[in-house]
N, C-alpha and C positions, 0 to 999 in steps of 0.2 A: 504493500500500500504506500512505501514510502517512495518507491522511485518516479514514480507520474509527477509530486506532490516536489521533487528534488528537480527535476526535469521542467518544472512551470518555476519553479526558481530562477535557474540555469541559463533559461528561457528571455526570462522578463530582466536579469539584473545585467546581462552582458550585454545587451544591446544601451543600457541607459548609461552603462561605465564606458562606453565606449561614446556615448554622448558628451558627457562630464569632461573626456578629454578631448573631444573636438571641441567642445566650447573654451574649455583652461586652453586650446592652442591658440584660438579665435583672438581670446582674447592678448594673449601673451602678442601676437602680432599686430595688434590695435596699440597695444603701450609701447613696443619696439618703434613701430612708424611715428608715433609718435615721439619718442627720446630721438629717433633721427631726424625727424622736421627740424624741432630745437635745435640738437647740434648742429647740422648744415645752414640754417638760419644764424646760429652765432657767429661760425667761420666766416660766413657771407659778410655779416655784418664789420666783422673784424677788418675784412679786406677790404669792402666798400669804403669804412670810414679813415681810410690815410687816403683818401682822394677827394672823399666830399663829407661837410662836414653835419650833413643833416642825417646822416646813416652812421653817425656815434652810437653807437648803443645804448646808452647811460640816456645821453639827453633823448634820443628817440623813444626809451622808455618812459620818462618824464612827462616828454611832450605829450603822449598819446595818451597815457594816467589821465592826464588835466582834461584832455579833449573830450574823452568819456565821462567824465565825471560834469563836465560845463556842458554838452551836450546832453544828457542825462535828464539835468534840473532844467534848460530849458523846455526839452519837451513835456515834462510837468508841469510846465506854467506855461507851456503852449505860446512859446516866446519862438516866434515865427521868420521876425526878423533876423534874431543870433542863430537859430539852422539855417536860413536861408546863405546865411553866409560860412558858417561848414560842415555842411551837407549836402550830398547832392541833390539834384530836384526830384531824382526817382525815389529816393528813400523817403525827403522832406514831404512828398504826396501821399506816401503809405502814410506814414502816422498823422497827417493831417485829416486823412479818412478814418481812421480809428476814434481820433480826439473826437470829430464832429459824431459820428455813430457815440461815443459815450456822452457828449453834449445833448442829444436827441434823446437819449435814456437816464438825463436828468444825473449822469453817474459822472464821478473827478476818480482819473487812476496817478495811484503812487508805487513808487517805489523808496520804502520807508521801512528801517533804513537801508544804506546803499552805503556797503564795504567795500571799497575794492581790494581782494584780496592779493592779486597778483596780476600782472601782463606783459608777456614777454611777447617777442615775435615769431611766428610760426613760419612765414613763408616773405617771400618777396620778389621784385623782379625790379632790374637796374637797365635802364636804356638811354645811350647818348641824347642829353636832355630833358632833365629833373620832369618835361609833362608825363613822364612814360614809366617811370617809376613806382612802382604800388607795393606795400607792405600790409601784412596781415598780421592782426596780434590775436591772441587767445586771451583774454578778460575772464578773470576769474571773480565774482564777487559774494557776497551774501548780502542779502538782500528780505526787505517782506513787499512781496510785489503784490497790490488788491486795487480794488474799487471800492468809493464811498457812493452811497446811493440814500435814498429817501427812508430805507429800511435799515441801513445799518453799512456795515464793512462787512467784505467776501470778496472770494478771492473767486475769478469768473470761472462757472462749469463746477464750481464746487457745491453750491448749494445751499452751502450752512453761513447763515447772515448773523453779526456779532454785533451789539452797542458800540463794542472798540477794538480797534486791530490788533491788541496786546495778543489777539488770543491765538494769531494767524500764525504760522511757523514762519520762521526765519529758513529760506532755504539756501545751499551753495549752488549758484548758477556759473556755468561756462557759456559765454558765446565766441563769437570769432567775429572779428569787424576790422575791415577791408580800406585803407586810406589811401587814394593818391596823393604826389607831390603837387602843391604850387609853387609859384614862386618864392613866398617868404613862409607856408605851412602845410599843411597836411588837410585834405578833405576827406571826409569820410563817405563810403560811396554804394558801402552792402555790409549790411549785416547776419551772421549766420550763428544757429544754433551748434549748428555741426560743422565739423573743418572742413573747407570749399575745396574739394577733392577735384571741378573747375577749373582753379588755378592753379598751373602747373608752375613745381618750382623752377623756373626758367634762368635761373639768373648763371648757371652754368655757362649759358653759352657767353657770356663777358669775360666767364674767367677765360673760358676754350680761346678767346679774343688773345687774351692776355699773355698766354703760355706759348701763343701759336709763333 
């Protein structure tokens, strides 16, 4: 009676351990691509900045800290004029559609508060003449992102409506946002949840330039 009852074991556990370890490799290559994005992004960076000095690392980190963070609280206060000036018009239209849809629904959304925990650069591309230049960083913050509405605070799709946001969890959010060069800053020009696998790291072919 025992071998059927050993054989439906057999059965069901080898197939799911064999699951377990295509996922632990899935993901073991998801955190690999990613420690390589970084590093090939530093080195980049490293080389870029003895020729130009807006691709420092240090201050490129700085810079782009601030921009997030001043970016941020303008579209909180729906301050139209300071995105219009760094952002671009494609992105500045998305949230300007959102804002009005929560305007329409009598609802004001926050992000409250807004840590930012970390931001380095993930990818980039370098081409004779700062227009053609684009870097991407990974944004790491914590944050309580909700809407206030006529009923209370909630956080949209969840359902549960609170007198105060105390009660909302603080979550740790990653995005990835996308900035070209101007002349004297950086504009920001897409924002992503997930790393824009789109943009190829291209700046190779500068060094391929440079070796050659």
């Amino acid at each position: 009676m025992l071998e059927p009852l050993l054989l439906t074991v057999a059965v069901v556990t080898v197939p799911f351990g064999l699951y377990l370890a295509f996922d632990r490799k899935e993901t073991d290559k998801r955190v690999q691509r990613r420690i390589n994005r970084h590093e090939r992004t530093r080195e980049a960076l490293r080389r870029l900045s003895q020729k130009e000095e807006h691709w420092n690392p240090s201050h490129l980190r700085f810079e782009l800290r601030q921009n997030y963070r001043t970016i941020q609280k303008a579209r909180q206060n729906g301050d139209w004029v300071q995105l219009d000036s760094m952002v671009a018009a494609g992105v500045v239209g998305e949230w300007h559609k959102e804002w009005d849809r929560h305007e329409s629904l009598g609802l004001k959304w926050f992000l409250d508060p807004l840590e930012i925990v970390d931001v380095q650069a993930v990818n980039l591309q370098n081409r004779p003449g700062f227009d053609k230049d684009f870097v991407t960083v990974e944004v790491e913050t914590r944050r309580r992102e909700y809407v206030q509405g006529a009923l209370g605070f909630y956080q949209e799709g969840s359902g549960d409506v609170s007198d105060t946001p105390d009660t909302i969890p603080i979550d740790m959010v990653k995005e990835y946002w996308t900035f070209v060069r101007r002349e004297k800053d950086w504009c920001l020009v897409r924002c992503d949840r997930k790393f824009p696998e789109s943009l190829a790291f291209v700046d190779e072919e500068s060094r391929s330039d440079e070796e050659a």
